[in-house]
VOPAGU-2260 file (C-alpha; in pm, 1 decimal, decimal comma):
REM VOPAGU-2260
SITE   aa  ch    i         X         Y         Z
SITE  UNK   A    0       0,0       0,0       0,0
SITE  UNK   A    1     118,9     357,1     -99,4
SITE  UNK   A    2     256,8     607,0     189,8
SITE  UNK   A    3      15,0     827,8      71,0
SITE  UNK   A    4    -289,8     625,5     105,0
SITE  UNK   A    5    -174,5     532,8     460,3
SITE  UNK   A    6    -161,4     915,7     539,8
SITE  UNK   A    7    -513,6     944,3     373,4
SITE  UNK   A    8    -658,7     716,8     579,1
SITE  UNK   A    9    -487,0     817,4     906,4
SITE  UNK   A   10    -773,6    1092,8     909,3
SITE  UNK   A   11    -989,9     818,9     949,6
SITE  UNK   A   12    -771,1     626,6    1219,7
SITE  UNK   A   13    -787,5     947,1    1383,2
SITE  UNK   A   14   -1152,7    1003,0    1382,8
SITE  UNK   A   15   -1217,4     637,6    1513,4
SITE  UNK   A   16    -988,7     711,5    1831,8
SITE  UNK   A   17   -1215,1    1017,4    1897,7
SITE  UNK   A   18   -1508,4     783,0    1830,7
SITE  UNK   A   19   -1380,2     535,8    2120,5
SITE  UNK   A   20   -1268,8     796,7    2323,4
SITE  UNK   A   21   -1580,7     983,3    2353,5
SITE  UNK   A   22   -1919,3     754,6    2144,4
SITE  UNK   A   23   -1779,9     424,2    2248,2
SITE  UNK   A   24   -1745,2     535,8    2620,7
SITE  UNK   A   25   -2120,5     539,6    2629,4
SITE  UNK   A   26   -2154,0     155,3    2595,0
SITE  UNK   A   27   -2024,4     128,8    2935,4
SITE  UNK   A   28   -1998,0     473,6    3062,7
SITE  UNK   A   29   -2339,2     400,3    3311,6
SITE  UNK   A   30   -2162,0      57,7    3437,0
SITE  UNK   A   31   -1882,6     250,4    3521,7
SITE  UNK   A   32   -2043,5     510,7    3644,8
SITE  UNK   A   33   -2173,2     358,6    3929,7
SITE  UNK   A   34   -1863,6     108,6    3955,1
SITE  UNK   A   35   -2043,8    -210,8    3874,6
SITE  UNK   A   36   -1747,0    -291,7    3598,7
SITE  UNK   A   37   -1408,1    -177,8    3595,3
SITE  UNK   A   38   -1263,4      22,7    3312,2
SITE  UNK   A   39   -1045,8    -228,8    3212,5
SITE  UNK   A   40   -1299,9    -497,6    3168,1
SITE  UNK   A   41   -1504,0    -276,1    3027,5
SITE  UNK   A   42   -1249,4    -145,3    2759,8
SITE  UNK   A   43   -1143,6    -520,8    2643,9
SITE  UNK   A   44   -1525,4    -649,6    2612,2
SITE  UNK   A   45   -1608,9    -273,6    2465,0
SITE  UNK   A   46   -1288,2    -312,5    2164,1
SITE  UNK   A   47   -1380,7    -672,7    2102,5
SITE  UNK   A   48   -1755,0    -623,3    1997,2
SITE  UNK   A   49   -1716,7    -291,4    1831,8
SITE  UNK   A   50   -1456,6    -479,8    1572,4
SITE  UNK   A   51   -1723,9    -777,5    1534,6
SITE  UNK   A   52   -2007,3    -539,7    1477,7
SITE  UNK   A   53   -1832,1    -317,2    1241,9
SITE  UNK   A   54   -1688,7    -620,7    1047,3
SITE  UNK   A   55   -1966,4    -815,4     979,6
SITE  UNK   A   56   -2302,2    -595,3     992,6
SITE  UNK   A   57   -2139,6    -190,8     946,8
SITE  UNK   A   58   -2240,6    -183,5     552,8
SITE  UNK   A   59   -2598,1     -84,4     570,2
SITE  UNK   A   60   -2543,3     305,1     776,0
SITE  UNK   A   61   -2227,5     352,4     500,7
SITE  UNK   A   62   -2465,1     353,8     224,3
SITE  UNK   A   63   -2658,4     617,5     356,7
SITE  UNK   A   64   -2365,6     804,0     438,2
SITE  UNK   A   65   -2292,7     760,9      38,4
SITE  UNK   A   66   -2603,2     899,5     -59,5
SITE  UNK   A   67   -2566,7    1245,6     129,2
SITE  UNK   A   68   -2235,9    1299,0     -65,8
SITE  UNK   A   69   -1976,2    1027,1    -246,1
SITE  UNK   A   70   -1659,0    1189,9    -195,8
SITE  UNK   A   71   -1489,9    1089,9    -487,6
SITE  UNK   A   72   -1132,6    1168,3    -376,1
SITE  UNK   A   73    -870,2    1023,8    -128,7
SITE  UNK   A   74    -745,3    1400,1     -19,4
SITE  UNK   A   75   -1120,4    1499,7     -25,3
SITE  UNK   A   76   -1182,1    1238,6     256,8
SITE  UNK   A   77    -863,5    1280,0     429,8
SITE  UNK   A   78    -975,0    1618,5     463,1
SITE  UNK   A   79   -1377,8    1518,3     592,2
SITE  UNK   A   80   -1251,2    1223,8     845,0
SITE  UNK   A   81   -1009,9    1494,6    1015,0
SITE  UNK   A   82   -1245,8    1797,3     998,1
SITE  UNK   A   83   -1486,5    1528,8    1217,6
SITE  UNK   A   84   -1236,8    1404,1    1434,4
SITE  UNK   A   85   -1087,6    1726,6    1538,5
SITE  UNK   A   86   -1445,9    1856,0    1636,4
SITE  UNK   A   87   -1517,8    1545,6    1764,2
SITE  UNK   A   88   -1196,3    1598,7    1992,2
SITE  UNK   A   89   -1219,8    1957,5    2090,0
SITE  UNK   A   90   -1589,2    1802,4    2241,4
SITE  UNK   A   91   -1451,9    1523,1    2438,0
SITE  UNK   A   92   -1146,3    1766,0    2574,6
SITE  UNK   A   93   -1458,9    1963,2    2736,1
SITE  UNK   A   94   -1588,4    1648,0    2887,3
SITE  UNK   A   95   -1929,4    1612,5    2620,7
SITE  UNK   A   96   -2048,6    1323,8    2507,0
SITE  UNK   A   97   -2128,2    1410,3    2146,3
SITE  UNK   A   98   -2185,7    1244,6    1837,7
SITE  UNK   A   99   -1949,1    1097,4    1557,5
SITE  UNK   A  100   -2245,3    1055,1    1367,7
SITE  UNK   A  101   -2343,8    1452,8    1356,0
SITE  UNK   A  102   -1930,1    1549,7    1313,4
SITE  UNK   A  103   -1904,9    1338,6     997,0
SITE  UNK   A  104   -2223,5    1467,8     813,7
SITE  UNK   A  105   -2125,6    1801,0     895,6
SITE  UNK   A  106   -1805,7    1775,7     716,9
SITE  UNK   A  107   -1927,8    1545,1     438,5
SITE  UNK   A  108   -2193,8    1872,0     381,1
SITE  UNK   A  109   -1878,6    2063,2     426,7
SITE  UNK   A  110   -1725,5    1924,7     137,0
SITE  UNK   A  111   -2056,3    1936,1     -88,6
SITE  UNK   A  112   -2018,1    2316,0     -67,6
SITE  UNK   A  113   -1643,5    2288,5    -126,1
SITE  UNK   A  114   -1691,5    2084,6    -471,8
SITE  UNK   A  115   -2015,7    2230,0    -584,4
SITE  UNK   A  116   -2181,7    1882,7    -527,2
SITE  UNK   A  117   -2545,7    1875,1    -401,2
SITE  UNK   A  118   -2635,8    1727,2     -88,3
SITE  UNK   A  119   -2946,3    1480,3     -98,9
SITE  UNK   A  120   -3218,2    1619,2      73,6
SITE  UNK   A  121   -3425,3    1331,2     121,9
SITE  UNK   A  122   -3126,1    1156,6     338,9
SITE  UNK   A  123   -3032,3    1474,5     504,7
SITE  UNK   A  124   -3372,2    1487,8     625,5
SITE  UNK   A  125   -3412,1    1099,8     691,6
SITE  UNK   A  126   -3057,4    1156,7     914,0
SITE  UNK   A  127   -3232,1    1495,1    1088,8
SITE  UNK   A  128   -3520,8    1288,3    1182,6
SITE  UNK   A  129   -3333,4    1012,3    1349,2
SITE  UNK   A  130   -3130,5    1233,1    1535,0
SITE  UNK   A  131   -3438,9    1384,7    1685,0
SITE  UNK   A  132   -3568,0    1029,7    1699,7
SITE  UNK   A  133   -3307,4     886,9    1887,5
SITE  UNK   A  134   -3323,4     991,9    2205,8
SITE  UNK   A  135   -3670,3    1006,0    2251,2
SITE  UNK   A  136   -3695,4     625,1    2127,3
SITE  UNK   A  137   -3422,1     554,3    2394,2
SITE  UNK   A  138   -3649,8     728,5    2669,1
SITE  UNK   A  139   -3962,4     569,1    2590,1
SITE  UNK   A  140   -3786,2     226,4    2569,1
SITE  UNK   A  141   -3570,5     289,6    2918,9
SITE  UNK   A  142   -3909,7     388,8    3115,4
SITE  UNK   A  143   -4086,2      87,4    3039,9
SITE  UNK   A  144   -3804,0    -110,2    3051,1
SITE  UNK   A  145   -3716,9      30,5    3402,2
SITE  UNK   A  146   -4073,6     -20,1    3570,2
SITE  UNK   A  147   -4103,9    -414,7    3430,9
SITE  UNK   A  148   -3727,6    -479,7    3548,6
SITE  UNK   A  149   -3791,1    -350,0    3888,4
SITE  UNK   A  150   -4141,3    -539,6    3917,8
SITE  UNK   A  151   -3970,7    -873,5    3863,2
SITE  UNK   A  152   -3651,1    -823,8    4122,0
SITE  UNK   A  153   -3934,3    -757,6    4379,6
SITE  UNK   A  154   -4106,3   -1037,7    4261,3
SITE  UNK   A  155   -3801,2   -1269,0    4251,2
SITE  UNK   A  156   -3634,2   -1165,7    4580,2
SITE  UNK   A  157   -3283,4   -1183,9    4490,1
SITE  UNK   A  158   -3027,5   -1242,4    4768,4
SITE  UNK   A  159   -2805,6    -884,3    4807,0
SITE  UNK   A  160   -2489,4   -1093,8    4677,8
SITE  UNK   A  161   -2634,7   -1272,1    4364,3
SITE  UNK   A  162   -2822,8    -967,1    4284,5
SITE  UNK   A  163   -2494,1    -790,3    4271,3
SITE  UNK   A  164   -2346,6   -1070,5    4059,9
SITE  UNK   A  165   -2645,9   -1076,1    3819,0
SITE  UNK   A  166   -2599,1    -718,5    3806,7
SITE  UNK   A  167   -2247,8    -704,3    3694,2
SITE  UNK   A  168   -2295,8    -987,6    3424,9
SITE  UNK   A  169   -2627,9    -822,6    3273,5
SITE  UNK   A  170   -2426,5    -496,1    3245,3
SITE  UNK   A  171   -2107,9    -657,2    3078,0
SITE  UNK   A  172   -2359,2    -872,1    2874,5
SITE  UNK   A  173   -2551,9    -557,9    2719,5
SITE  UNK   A  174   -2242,5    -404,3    2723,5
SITE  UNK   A  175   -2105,2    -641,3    2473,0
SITE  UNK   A  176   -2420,2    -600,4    2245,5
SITE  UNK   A  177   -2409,6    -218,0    2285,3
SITE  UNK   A  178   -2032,2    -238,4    2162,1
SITE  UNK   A  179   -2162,3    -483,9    1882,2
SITE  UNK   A  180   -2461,5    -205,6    1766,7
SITE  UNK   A  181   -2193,8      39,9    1771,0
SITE  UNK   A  182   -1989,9    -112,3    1583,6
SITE  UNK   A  183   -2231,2    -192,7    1320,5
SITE  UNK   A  184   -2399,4     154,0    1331,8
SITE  UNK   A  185   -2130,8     395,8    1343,9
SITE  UNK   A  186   -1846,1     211,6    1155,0
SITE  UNK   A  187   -1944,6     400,6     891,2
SITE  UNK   A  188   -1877,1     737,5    1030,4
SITE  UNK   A  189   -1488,2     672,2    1067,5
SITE  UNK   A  190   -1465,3     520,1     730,5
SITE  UNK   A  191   -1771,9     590,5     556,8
SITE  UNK   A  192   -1607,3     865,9     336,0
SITE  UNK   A  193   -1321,2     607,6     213,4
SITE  UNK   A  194   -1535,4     329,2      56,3
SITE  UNK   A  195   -1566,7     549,8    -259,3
SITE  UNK   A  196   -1138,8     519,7    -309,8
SITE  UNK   A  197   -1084,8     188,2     -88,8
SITE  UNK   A  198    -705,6     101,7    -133,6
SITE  UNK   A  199    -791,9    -260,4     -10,5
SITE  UNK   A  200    -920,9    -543,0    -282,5
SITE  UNK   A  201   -1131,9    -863,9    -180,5
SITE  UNK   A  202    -941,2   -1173,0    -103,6
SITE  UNK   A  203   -1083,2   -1536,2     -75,3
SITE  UNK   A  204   -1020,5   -1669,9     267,9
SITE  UNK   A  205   -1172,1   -2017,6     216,6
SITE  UNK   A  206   -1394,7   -2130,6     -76,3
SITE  UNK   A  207   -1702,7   -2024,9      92,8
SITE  UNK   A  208   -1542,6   -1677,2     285,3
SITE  UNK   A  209   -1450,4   -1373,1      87,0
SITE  UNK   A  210   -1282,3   -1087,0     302,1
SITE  UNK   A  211   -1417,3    -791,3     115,8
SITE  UNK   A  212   -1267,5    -486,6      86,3
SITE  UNK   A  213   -1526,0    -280,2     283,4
SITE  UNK   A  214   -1479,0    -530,4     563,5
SITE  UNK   A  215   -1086,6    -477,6     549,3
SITE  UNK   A  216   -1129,0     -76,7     575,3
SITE  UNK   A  217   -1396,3    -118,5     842,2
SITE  UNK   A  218   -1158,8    -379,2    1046,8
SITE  UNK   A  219    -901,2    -101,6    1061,8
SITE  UNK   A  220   -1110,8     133,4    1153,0
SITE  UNK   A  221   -1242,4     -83,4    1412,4
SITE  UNK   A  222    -920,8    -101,0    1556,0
SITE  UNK   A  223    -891,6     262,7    1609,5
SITE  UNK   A  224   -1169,5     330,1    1757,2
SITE  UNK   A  225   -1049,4      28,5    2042,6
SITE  UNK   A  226    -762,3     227,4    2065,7
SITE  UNK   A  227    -982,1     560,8    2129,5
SITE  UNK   A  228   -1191,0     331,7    2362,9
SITE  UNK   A  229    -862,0     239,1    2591,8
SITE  UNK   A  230    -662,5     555,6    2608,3
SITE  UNK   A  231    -899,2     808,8    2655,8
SITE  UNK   A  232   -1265,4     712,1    2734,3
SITE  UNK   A  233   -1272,2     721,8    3100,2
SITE  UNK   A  234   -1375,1    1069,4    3118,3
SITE  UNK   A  235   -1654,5    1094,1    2884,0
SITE  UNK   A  236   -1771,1     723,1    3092,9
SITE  UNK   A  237   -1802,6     957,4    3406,4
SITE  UNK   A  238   -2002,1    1211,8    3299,6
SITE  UNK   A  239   -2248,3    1014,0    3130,7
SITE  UNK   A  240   -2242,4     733,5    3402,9
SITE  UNK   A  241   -2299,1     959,3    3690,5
SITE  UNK   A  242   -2338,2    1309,1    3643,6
SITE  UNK   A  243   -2642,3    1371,3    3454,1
SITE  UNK   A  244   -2837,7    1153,2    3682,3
SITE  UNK   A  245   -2729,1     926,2    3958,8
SITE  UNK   A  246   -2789,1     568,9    3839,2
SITE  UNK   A  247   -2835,4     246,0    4021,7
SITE  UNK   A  248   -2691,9     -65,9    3897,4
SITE  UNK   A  249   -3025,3    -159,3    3731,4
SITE  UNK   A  250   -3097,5     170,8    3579,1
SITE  UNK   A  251   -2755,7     123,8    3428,0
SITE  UNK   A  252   -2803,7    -188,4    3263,7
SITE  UNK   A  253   -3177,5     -56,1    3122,4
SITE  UNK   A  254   -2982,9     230,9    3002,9
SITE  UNK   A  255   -2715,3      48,2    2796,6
SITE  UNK   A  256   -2992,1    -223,4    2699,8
SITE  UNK   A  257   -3248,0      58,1    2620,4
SITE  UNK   A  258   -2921,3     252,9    2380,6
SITE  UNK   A  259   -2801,9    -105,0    2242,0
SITE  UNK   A  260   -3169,1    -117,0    2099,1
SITE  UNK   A  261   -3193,7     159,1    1914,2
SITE  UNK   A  262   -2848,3     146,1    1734,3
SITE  UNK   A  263   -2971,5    -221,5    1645,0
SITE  UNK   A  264   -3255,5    -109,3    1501,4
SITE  UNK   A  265   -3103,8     185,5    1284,8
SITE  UNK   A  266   -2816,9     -52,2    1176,6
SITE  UNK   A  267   -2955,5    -415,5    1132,0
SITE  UNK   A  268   -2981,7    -485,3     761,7
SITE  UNK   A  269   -3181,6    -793,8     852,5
SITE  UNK   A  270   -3427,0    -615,7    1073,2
SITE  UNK   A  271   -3481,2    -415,7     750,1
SITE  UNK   A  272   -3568,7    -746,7     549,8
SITE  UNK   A  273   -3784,7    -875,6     823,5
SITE  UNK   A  274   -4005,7    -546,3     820,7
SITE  UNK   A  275   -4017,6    -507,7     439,5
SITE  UNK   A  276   -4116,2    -907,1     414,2
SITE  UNK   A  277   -4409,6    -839,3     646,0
SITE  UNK   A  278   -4499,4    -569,7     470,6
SITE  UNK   A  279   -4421,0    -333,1     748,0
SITE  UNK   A  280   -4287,5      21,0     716,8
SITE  UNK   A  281   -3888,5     -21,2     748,2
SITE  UNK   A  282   -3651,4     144,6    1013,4
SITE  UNK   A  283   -3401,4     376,6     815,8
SITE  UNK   A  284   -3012,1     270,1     823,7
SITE  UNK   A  285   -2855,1     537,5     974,6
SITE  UNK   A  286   -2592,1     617,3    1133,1
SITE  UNK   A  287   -2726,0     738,7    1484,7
SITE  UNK   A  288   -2570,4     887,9    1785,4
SITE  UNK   A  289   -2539,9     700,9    2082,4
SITE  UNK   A  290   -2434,3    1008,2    2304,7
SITE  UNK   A  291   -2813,4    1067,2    2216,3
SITE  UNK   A  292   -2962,1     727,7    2285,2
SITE  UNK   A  293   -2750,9     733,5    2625,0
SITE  UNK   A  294   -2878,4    1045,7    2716,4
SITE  UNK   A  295   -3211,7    1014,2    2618,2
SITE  UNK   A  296   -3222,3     666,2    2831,7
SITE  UNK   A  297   -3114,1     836,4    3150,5
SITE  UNK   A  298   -3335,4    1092,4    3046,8
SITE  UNK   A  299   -3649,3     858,5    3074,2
SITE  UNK   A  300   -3534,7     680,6    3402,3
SITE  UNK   A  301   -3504,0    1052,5    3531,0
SITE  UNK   A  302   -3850,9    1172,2    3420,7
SITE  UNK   A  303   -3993,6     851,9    3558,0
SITE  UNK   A  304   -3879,6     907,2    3885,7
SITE  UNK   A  305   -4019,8    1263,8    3890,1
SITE  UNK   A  306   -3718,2    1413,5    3728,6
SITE  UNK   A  307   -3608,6    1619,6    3985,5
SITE  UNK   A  308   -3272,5    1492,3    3990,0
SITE  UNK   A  309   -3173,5    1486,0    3656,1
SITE  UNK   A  310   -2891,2    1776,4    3629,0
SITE  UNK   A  311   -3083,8    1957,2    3334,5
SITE  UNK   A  312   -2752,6    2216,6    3305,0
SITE  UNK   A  313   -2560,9    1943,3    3236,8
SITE  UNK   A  314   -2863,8    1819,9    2973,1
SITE  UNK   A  315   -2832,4    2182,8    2861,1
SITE  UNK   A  316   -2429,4    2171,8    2771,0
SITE  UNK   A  317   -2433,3    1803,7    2607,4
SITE  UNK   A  318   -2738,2    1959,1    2400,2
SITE  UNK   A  319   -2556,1    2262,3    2301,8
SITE  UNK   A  320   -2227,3    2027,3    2164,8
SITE  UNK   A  321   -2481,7    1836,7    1972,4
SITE  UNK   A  322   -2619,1    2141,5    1778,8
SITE  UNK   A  323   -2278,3    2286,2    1741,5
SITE  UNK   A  324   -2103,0    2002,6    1637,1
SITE  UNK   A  325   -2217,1    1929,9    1281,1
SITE  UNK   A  326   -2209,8    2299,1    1222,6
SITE  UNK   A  327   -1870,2    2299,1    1342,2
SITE  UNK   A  328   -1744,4    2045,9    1160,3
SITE  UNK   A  329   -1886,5    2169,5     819,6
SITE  UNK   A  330   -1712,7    2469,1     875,9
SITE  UNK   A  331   -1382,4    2320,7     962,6
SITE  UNK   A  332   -1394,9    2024,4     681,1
SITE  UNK   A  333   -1455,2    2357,6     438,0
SITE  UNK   A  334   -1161,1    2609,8     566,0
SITE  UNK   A  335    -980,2    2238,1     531,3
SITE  UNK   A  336   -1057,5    2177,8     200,0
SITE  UNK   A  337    -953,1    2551,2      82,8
SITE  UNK   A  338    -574,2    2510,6     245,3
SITE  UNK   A  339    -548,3    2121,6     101,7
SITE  UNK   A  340    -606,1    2243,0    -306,5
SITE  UNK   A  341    -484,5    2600,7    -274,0
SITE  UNK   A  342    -207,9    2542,6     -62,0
SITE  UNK   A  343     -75,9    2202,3     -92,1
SITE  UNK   A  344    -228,6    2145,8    -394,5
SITE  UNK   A  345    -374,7    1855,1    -359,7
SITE  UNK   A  346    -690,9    1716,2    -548,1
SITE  UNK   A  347    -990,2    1693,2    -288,9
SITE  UNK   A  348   -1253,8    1647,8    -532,7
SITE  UNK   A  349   -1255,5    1519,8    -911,0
């Protein structure tokens, strides 16, 4: 593989660390929270399903991501992946959980101004609605979710120590498939914007197993954002785990279950089948925010219990990051653009 490609996608290396450091955190930022896992356990069972989920079921959000703009240039989505990932950092520097998903379509929309392409407006709107979607589908799962869970502990009358046991293996459980729908939903903002110019070519691992060249790209990027998810997540786990609301143990793991559930459903390419089979209206592939779902979860638990102690300044902030980050980003990924062609001269869009 050329230096240069390697460079080109280090932008999107780059954007998958600030994905694990700040998007990835939320997976297991309300186990930690209220120390029911330790970071460390957390981190390895976080990396592992994130790189099976974006492996083997990230291709259905990329294609949406493709319709909003193709970039059709390796400096062109050097430029977008680094535009996200520096707004993307600047957010989790201030301690706010925001969205990959909302830094990445900013700066693809960034670079439709730049080129003079047009951005769909039917899946701009389709990824607007989700986002306001998202965390009210999280709340009115968590509530539910919340009441029924707490009806059948009093019902079953769970010794103190196995409760804490179950506990701990519920939340590492829907940790696992929260780091799985993560994987699978938002693989496709840290290398989305490559699968136009892919440097990788399928390869035939047995007669029955092709490694594709989407899955390659993805795999790497999966990797990065493990790396994000070990080196820098703790902080970002904090503040969702226990500052906006303080969480028990089982309004953790309804939180992460309630957030795991609505990635799956934005993500899951068979879900999509199933509905359209039954003749049922189908559930958009997008990528989604899971800052949002997170928030949205605690959110519901909070409002359930009266909502006087959910810390609606701090609701305030992470809501302010999420309006300012696509916006952000755009801007960036366009002052970006401007220096790569004029400056260094390099082509950013054909």
């Amino acid at each position: 593989m050329e230096i240069a490609v390697l460079l080109a996608l280090s932008s999107g290396l780059f954007l998958g660390w600030s994905l694990g450091a700040n998007d990835a955190a939320n997976v297991f930022g309300t186990a930690v929270g209220t120390r029911m896992v330790k970071f460390s356990t957390a981190a390895i069972v976080c990396s592992v399903f994130v790189i099976l989920g974006a492996v083997f079921s990230g291709a259905g959000t990329a294609d949406t991501l493709g319709k909003l703009g193709a970039i059709n240039a390796l400096g062109g989505a050097f430029v977008a992946a680094f535009a996200a990932a520096i707004t993307v950092y600047w957010m989790t520097k201030a301690g706010l959980p925001v969205s990959t998903s909302q830094a990445i379509v900013g700066a693809i929309i960034g670079w439709n101004m730049f080129s003079g392409s047009p951005t769909d407006s039917q899946t701009l709107i389709k990824i607007l609605t989700t986002w306001v979607a998202c965390p009210i589908l999280a709340a009115l799962i968590a509530a539910p979710l919340f009441k029924m869970t707490q009806a059948y502990l009093r019902w079953a009358k769970f010794h103190i120590l196995r409760l804490d046991a179950y506990t701990r293996a519920a939340l590492i459980f829907a940790g696992g498939f929260g780091a799985y729908s993560l994987g699978a939903n938002n693989i496709a903002n840290v290398m989305g914007v490559f699968v136009e110019v892919s440097p990788f070519t399928d390869f035939e691992v047995t007669h029955y197993l092709t490694f594709t060249s989407i899955q390659q790209l993805f795999l790497l990027g999966a990797i990065s954002i493990a790396v994000g998810v070990f080196t820098y997540s703790k902080k970002v786990m904090l503040t969702v785990g226990s500052d906006i609301l303080p969480l028990s143990p089982v309004a953790a793991w309804v939180v992460v279950i309630s957030h795991s559930i609505v990635l799956f459903m934005f993500a899951s390419q068979g879900l999509e089948a199933f509905l359209k089979g039954a003749g049922l209206p189908t559930i958009p592939l997008v990528p989604v925010s899971s800052s949002q779902a997170v928030v949205g979860a605690v959110i519901g638990i909070g409002l359930l219990k009266g909502g006087k102690e959910i810390q609606w300044q701090i609701i305030g902030r992470i809501s302010a990051g999420w309006v300012a980050t696509p916006l952000a980003s755009a801007l960036v990924c366009y002052v970006m653009l401007f220096f790569a062609q004029n400056v260094f001269l390099q082509d950013v869009y054909h």
